[in-house]
ROGUKOL-534527 format. One record per atom (N, C-alpha, C): x, y, z; atom name. Coordinates in Angstrom, 3 decimals. Layout:
N
MARBA;px;py;pz;atom
MARBA;X;Y;Z;CA
...
END
This chain:
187
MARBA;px;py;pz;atom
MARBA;173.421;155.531;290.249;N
MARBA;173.007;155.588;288.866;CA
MARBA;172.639;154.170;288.420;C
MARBA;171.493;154.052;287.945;N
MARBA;171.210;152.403;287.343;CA
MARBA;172.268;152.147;286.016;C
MARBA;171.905;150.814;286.066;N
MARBA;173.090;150.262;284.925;CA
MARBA;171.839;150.184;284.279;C
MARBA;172.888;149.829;283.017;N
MARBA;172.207;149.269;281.454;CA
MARBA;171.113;148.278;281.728;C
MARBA;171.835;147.165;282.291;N
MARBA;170.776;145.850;282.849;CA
MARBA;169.604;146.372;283.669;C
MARBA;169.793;147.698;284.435;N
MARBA;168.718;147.747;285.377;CA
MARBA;167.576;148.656;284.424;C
MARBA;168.010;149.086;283.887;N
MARBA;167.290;150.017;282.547;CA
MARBA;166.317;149.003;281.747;C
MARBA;167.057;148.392;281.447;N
MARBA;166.384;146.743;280.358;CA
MARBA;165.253;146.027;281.570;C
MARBA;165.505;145.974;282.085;N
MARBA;165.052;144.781;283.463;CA
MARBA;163.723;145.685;283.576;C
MARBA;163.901;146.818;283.424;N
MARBA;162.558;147.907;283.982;CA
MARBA;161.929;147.939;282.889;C
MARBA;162.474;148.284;281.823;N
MARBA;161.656;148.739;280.696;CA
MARBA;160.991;147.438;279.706;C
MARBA;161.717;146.550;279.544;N
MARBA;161.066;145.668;278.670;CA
MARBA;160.027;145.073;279.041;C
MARBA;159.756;144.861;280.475;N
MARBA;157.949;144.492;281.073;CA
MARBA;157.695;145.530;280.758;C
MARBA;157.876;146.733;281.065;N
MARBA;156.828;147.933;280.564;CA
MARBA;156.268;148.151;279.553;C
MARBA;157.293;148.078;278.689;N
MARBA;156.891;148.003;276.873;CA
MARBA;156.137;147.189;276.781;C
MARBA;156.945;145.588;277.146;N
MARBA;156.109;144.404;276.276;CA
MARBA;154.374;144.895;277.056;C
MARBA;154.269;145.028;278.446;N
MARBA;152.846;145.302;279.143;CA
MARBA;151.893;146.140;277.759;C
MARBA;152.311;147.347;278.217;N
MARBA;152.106;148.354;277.089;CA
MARBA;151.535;147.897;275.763;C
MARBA;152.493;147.490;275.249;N
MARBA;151.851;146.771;273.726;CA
MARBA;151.105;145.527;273.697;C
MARBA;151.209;144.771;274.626;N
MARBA;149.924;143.557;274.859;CA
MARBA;148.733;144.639;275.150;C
MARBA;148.468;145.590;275.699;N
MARBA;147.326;145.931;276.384;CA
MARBA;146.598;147.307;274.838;C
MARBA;147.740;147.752;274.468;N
MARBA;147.178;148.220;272.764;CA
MARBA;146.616;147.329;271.834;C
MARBA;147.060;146.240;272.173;N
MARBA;147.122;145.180;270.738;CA
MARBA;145.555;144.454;271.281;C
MARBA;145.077;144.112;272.547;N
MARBA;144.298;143.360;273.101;CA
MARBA;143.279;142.558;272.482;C
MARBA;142.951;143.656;271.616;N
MARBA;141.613;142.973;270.439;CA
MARBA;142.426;142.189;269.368;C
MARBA;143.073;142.007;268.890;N
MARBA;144.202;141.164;267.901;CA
MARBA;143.807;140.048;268.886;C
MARBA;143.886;138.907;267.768;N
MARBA;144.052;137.477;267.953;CA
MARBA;145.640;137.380;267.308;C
MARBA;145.848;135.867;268.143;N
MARBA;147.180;134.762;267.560;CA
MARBA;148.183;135.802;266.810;C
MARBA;148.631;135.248;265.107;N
MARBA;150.172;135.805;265.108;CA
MARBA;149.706;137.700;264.998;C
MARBA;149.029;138.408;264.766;N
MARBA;149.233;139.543;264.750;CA
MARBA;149.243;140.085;266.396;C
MARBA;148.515;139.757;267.222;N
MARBA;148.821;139.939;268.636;CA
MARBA;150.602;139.444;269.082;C
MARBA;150.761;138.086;268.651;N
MARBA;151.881;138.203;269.302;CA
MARBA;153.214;139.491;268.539;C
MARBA;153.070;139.592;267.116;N
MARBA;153.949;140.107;267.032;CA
MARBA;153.871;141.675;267.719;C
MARBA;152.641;142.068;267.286;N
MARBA;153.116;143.394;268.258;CA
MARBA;153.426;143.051;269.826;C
MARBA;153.175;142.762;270.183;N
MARBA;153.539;142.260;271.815;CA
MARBA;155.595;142.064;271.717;C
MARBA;155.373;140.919;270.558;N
MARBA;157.328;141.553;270.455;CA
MARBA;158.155;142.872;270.248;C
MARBA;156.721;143.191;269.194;N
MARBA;157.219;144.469;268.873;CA
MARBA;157.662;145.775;270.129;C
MARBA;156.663;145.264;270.711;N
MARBA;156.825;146.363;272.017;CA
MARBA;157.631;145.704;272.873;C
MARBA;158.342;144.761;273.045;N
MARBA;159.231;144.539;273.718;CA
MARBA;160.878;145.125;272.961;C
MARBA;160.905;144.797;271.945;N
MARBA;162.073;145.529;270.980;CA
MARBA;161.538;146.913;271.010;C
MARBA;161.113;148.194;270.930;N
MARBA;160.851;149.339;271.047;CA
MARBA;161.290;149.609;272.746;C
MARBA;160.782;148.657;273.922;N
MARBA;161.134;149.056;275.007;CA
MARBA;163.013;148.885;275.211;C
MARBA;163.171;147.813;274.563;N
MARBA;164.935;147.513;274.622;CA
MARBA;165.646;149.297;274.230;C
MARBA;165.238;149.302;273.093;N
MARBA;165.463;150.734;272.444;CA
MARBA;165.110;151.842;273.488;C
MARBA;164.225;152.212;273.913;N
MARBA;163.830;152.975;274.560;CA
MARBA;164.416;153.354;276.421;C
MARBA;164.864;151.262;276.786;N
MARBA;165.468;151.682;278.176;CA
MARBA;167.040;152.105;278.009;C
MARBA;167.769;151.838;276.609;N
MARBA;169.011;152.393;276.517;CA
MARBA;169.060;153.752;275.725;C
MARBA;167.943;154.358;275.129;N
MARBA;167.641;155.320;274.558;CA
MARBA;168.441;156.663;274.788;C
MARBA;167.721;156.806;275.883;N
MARBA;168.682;158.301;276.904;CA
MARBA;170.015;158.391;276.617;C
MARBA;170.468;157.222;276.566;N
MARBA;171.993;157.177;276.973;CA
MARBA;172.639;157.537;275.713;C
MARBA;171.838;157.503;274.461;N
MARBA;172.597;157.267;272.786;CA
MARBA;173.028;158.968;272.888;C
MARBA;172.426;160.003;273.349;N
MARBA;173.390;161.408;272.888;CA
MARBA;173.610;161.735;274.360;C
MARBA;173.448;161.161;275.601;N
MARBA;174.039;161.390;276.942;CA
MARBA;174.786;159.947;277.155;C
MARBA;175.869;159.952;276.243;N
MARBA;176.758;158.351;277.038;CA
MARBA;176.796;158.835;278.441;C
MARBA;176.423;157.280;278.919;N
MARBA;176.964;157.398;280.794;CA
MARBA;178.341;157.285;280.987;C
MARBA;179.397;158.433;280.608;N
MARBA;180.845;158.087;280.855;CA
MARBA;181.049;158.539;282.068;C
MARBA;180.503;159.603;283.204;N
MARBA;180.268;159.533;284.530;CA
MARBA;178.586;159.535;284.983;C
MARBA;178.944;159.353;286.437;N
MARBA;177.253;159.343;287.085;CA
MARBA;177.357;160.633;286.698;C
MARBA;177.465;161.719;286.441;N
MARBA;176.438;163.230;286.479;CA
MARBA;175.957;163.013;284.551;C
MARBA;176.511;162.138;283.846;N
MARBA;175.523;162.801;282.199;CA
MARBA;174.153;162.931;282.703;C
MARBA;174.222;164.140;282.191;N
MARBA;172.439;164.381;281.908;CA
MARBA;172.885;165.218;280.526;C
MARBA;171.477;165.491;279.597;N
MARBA;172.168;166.464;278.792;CA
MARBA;170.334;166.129;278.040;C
MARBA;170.195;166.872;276.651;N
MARBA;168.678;166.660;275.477;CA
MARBA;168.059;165.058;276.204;C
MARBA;169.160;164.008;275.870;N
MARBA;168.721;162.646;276.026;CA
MARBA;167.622;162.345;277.682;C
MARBA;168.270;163.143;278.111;N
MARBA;167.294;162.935;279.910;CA
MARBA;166.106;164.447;279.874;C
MARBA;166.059;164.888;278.848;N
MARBA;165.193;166.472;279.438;CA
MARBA;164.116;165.882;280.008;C
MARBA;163.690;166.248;280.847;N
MARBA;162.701;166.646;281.117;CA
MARBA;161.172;167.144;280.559;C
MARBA;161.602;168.152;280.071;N
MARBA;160.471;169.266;278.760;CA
MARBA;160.126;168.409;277.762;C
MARBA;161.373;167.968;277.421;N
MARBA;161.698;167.023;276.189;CA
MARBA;161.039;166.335;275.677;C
MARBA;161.173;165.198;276.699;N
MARBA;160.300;163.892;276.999;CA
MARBA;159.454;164.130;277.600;C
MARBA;158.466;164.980;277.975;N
MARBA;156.917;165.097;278.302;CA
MARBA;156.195;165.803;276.794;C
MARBA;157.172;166.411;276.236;N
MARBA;156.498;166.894;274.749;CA
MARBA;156.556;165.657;273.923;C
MARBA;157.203;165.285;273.884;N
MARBA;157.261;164.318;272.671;CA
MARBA;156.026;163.419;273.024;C
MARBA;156.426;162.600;274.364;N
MARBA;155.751;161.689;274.828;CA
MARBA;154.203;161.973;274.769;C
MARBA;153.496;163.307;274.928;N
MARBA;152.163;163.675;274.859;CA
MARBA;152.168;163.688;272.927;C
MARBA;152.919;164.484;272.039;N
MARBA;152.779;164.088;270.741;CA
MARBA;152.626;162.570;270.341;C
MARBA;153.224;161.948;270.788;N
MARBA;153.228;160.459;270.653;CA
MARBA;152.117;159.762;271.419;C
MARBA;151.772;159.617;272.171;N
MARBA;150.638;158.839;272.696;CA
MARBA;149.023;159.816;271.814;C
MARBA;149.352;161.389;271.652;N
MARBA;148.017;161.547;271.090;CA
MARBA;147.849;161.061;269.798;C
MARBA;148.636;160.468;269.162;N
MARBA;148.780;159.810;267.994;CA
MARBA;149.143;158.190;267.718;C
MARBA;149.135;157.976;268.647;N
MARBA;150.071;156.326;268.643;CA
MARBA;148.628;155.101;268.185;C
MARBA;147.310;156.064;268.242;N
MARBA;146.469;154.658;268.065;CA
MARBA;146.286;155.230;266.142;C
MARBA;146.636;156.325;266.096;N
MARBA;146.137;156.434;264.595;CA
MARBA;147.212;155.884;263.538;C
MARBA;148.126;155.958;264.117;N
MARBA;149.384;155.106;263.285;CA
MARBA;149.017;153.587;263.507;C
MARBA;149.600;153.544;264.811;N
MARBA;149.096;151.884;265.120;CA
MARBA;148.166;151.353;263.845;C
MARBA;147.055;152.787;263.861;N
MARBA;145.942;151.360;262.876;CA
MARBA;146.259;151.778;261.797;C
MARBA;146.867;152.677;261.013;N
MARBA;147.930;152.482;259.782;CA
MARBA;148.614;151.428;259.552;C
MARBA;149.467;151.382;260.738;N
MARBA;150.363;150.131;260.194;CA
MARBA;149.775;148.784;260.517;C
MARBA;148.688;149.197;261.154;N
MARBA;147.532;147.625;261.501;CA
MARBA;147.092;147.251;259.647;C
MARBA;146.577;148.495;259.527;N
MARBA;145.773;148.259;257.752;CA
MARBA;146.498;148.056;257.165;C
MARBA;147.782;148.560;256.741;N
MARBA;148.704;148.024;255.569;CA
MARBA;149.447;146.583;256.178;C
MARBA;149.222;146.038;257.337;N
MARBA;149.635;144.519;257.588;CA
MARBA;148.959;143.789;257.098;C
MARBA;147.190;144.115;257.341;N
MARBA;146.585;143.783;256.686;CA
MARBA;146.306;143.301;255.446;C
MARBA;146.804;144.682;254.633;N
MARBA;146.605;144.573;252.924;CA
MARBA;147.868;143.582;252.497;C
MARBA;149.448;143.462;253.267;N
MARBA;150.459;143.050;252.916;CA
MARBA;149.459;141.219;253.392;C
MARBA;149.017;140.888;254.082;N
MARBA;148.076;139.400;254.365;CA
MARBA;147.741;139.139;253.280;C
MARBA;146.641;139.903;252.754;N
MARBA;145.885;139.874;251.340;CA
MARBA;146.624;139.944;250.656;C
MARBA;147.462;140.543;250.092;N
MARBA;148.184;140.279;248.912;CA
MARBA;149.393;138.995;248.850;C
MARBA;149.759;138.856;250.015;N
MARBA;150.601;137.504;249.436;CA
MARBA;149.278;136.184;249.578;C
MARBA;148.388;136.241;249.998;N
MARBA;147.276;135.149;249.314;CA
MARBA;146.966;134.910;248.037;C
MARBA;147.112;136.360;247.419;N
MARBA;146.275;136.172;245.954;CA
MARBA;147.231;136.717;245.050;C
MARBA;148.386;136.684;245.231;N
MARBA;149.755;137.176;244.408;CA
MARBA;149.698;136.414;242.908;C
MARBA;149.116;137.293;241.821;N
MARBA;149.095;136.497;240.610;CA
MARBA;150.297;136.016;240.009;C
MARBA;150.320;135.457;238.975;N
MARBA;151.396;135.368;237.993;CA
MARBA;152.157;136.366;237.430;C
MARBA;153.535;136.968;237.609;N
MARBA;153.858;137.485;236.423;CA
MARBA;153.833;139.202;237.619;C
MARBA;153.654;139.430;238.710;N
MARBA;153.120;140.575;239.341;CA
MARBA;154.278;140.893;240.190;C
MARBA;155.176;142.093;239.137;N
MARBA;156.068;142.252;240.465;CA
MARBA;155.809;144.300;240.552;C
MARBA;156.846;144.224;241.355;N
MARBA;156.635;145.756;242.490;CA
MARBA;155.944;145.496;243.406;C
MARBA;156.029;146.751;244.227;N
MARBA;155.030;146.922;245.387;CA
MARBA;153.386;147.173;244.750;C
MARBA;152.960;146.629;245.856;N
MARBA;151.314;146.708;245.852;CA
MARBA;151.380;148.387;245.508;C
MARBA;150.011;148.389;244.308;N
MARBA;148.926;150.050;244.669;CA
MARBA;147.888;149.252;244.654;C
MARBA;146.998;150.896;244.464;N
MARBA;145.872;150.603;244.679;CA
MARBA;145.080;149.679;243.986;C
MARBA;145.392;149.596;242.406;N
MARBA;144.739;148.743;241.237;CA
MARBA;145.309;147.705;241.468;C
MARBA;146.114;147.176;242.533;N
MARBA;146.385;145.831;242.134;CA
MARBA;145.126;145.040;243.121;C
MARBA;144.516;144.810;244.076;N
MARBA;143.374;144.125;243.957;CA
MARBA;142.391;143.944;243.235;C
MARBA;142.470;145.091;241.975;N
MARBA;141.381;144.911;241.065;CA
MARBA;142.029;143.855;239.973;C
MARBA;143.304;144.256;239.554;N
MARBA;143.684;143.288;239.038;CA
MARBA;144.326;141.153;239.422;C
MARBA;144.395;141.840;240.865;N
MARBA;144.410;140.297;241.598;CA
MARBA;143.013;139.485;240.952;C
MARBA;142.069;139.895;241.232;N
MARBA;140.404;139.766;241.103;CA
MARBA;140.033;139.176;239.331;C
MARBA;140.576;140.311;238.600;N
MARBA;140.716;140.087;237.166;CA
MARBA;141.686;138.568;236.859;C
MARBA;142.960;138.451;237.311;N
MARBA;143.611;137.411;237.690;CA
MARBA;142.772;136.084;238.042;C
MARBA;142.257;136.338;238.809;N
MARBA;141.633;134.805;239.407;CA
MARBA;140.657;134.674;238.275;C
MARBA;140.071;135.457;237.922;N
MARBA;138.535;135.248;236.684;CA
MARBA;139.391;134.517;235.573;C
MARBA;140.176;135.049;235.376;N
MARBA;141.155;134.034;234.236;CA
MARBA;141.783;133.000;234.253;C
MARBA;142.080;132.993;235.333;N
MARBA;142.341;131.314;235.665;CA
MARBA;141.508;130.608;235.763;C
MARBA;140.094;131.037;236.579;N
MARBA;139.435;130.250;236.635;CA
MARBA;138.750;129.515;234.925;C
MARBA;138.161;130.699;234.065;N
MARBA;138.106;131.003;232.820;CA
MARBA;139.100;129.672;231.816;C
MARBA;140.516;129.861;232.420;N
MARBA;141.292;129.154;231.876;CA
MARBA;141.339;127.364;231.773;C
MARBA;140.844;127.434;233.041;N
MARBA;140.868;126.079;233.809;CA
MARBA;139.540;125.490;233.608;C
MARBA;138.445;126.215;233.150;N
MARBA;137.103;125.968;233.061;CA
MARBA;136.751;125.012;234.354;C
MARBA;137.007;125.757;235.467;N
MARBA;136.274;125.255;236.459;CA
MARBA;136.717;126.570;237.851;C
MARBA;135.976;126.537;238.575;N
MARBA;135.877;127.475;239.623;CA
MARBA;137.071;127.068;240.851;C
MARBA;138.025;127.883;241.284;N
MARBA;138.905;127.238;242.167;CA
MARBA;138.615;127.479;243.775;C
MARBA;138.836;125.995;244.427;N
MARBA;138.782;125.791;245.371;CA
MARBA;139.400;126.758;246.721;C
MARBA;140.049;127.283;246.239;N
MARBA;141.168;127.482;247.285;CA
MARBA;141.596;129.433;246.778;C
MARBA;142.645;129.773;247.570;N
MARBA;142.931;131.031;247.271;CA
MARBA;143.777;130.637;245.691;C
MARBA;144.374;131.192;245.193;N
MARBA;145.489;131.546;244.114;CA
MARBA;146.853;131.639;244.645;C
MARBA;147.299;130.266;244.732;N
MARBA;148.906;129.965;245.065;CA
MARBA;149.623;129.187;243.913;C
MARBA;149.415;130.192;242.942;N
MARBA;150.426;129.775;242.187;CA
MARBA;151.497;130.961;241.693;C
MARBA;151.035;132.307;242.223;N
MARBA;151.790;133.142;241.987;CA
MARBA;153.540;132.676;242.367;C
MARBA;153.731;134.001;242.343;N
MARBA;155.656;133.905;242.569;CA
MARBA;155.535;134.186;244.162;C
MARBA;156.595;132.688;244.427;N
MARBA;156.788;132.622;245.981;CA
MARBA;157.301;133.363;246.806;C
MARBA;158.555;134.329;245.825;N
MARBA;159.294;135.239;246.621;CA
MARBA;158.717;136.478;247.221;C
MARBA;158.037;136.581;245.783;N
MARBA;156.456;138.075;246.193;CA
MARBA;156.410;137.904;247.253;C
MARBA;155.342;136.279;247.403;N
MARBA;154.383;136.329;249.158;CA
MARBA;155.136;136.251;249.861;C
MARBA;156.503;135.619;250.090;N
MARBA;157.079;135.855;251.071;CA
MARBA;157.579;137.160;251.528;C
MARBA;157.963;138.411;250.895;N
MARBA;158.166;139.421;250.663;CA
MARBA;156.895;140.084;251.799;C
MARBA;155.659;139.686;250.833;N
MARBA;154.555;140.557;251.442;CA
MARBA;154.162;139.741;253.016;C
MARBA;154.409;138.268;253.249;N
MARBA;154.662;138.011;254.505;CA
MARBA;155.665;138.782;254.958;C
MARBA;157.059;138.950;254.947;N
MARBA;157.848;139.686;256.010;CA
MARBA;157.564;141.375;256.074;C
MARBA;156.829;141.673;255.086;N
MARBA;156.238;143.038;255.108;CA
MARBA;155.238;143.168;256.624;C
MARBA;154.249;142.325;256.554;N
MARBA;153.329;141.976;257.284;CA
MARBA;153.731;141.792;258.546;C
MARBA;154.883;141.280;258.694;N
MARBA;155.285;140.966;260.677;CA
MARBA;156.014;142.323;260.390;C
MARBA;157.107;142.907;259.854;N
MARBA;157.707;144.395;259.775;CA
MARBA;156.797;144.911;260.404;C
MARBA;154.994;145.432;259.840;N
MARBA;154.157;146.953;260.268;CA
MARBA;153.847;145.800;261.185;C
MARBA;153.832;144.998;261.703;N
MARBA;152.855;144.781;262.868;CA
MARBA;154.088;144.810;264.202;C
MARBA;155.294;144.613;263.898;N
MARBA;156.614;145.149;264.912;CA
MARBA;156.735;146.343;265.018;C
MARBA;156.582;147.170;263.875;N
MARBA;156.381;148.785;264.274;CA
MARBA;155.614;149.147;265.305;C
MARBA;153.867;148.316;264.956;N
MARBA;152.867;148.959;265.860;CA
MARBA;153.519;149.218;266.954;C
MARBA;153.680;147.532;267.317;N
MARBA;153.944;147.295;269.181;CA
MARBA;155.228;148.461;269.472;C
MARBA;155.802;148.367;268.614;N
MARBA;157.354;149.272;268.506;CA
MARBA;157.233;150.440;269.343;C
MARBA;156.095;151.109;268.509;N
MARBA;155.695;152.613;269.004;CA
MARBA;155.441;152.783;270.315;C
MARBA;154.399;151.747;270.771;N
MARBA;154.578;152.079;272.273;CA
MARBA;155.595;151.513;273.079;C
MARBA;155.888;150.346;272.852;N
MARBA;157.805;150.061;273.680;CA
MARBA;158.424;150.919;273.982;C
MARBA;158.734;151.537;272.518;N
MARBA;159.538;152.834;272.705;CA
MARBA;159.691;154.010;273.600;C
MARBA;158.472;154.598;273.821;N
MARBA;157.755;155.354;274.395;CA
MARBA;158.131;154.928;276.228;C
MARBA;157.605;153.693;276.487;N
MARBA;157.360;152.887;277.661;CA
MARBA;158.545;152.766;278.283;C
MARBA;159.697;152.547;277.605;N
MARBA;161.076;151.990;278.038;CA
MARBA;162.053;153.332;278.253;C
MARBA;161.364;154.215;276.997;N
MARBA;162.189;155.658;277.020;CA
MARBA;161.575;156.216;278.678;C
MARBA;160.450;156.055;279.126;N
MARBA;159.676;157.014;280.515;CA
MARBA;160.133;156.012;281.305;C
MARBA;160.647;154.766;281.149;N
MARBA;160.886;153.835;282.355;CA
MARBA;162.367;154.192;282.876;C
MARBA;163.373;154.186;281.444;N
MARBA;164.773;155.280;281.868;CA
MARBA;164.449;156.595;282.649;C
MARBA;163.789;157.260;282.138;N
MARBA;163.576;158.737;282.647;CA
MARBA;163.410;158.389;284.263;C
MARBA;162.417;157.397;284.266;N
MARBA;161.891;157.700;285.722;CA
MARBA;163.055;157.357;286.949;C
MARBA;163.706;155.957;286.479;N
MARBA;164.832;155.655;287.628;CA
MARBA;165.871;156.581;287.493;C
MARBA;166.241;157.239;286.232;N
MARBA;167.237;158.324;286.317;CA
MARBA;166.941;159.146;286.912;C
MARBA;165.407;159.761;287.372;N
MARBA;164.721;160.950;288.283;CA
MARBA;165.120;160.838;289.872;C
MARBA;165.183;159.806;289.969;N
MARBA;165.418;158.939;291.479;CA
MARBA;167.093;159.421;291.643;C
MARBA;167.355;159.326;291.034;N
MARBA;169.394;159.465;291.313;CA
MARBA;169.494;160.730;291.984;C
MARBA;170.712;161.278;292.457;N
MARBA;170.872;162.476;293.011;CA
MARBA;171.038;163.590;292.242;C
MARBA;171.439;163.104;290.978;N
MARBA;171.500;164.464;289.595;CA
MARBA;170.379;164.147;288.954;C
MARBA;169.334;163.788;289.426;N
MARBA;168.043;163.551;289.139;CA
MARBA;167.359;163.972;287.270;C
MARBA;166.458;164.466;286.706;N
MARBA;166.956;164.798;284.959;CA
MARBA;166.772;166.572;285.132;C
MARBA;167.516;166.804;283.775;N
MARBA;167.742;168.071;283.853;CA
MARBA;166.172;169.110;283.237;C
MARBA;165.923;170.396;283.315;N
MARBA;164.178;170.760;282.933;CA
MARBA;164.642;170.472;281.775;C
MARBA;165.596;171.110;281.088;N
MARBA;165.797;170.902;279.255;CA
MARBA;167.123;170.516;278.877;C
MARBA;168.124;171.257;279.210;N
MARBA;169.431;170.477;278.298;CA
MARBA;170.812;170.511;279.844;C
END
C-alpha cells in the first residue's frame, strides 16, 4: 500500500504539470499563481481518497477509492474545468481592475454599476483638480485594493486548484489500483 509521502511525491508533479499546461497562455503573476494553485489542489487530491477511507489497515477501500465514482466525476469535471477556469480567470480579472481604480468613499463588493461609477469617479477628480490625471486613481481606500488584490490571487488559486485536484485525486487512484486490493467498482 503507498504511504501518504508516496501519494504527495506522485501527485503534486501531476497537478502542478496539469495546471502549468491549462494556464499556458497566462503570462508572469497570473500564470504562476495558478501553477500553485494546482499544486495545492494536487496536495488535496493525493490525500483525498483517504478523508472518508482512513488507511487504518492495507484493505480500506470504500466511496473514497470507487472506481465508477471517480471516472464520473472526473469526466463531469474535466468537461467543464475550462468553462469555470475562465470564470474564475474573468472575475480575477475584474478583482485587477477594480483595486486600480478603487474610488473614494466605495465600500462592498464590486457589481455591475460600479465601473460605471469608478469612470464617473475619475471625471470628478479630474474636474476637481482641473487637470487630466496621469496615472490610474490611487487614492482610493487601501484596504479595498488590497482586499480586491487577495481576491485576485484567491480565483486565480481556484483555477489551477480545479485541475490539481482532479490530477492528484487519479494519481491516488492509480497507485492504489496497483496494490493487491486494488479499487473497489463502487463502494
Amino acid at each position: 500500500m503507498p504511504s501518504r509521502r508516496m501519494h504527495l511525491a506522485i501527485a503534486v508533479p501531476i497537478g502542478t504539470i496539469m495546471a502549468a499546461n491549462k494556464a499556458n497562455h497566462l503570462n508572469g503573476l497570473p500564470y504562476f499563481w495558478e501553477v500553485v494553485g494546482g499544486a495545492l489542489g494536487a496536495v488535496g487530491g493525493g490525500i483525498g481518497p483517504d478523508w472518508p477511507d482512513p488507511p487504518a489497515t492495507p484493505n480500506h477501500r470504500g466511496l473514497g477509492h470507487s472506481l465508477i465514482l471517480a471516472v464520473s466525476v472526473g469526466k463531469i469535471v474535466f468537461d467543464r474545468v475550462d468553462t469555470w477556469q475562465g470564470w474564475l480567470r474573468g472575475e480575477a480579472e475584474r478583482m485587477r481592475e477594480l483595486q486600480l481604480v478603487t474610488p473614494v468613499g466605495m465600500v462592498g463588493s464590486p457589481t455591475e454599476g460600479d465601473e460605471n461609477r469608478v469612470q464617473a469617479s475619475a471625471s470628478t477628480r479630474e474636474q476637481r483638480l482641473g487637470r487630466r490625471s496621469q496615472s490610474p486613481i490611487f487614492e482610493g481606500d487601501p484596504l479595498l485594493r488590497v482586499a480586491y488584490g487577495a481576491w485576485e490571487i484567491v480565483l486565480r488559486l481556484l483555477a489551477g486548484a480545479l485541475v490539481g485536484l482532479v490530477a492528484g485525486w487519479g494519481s491516488h487512484l492509480a497507485l492504489d489500483f496497483g496494490t493487491a486490493r486494488s479499487l473497489p467498482l463502487l463502494y
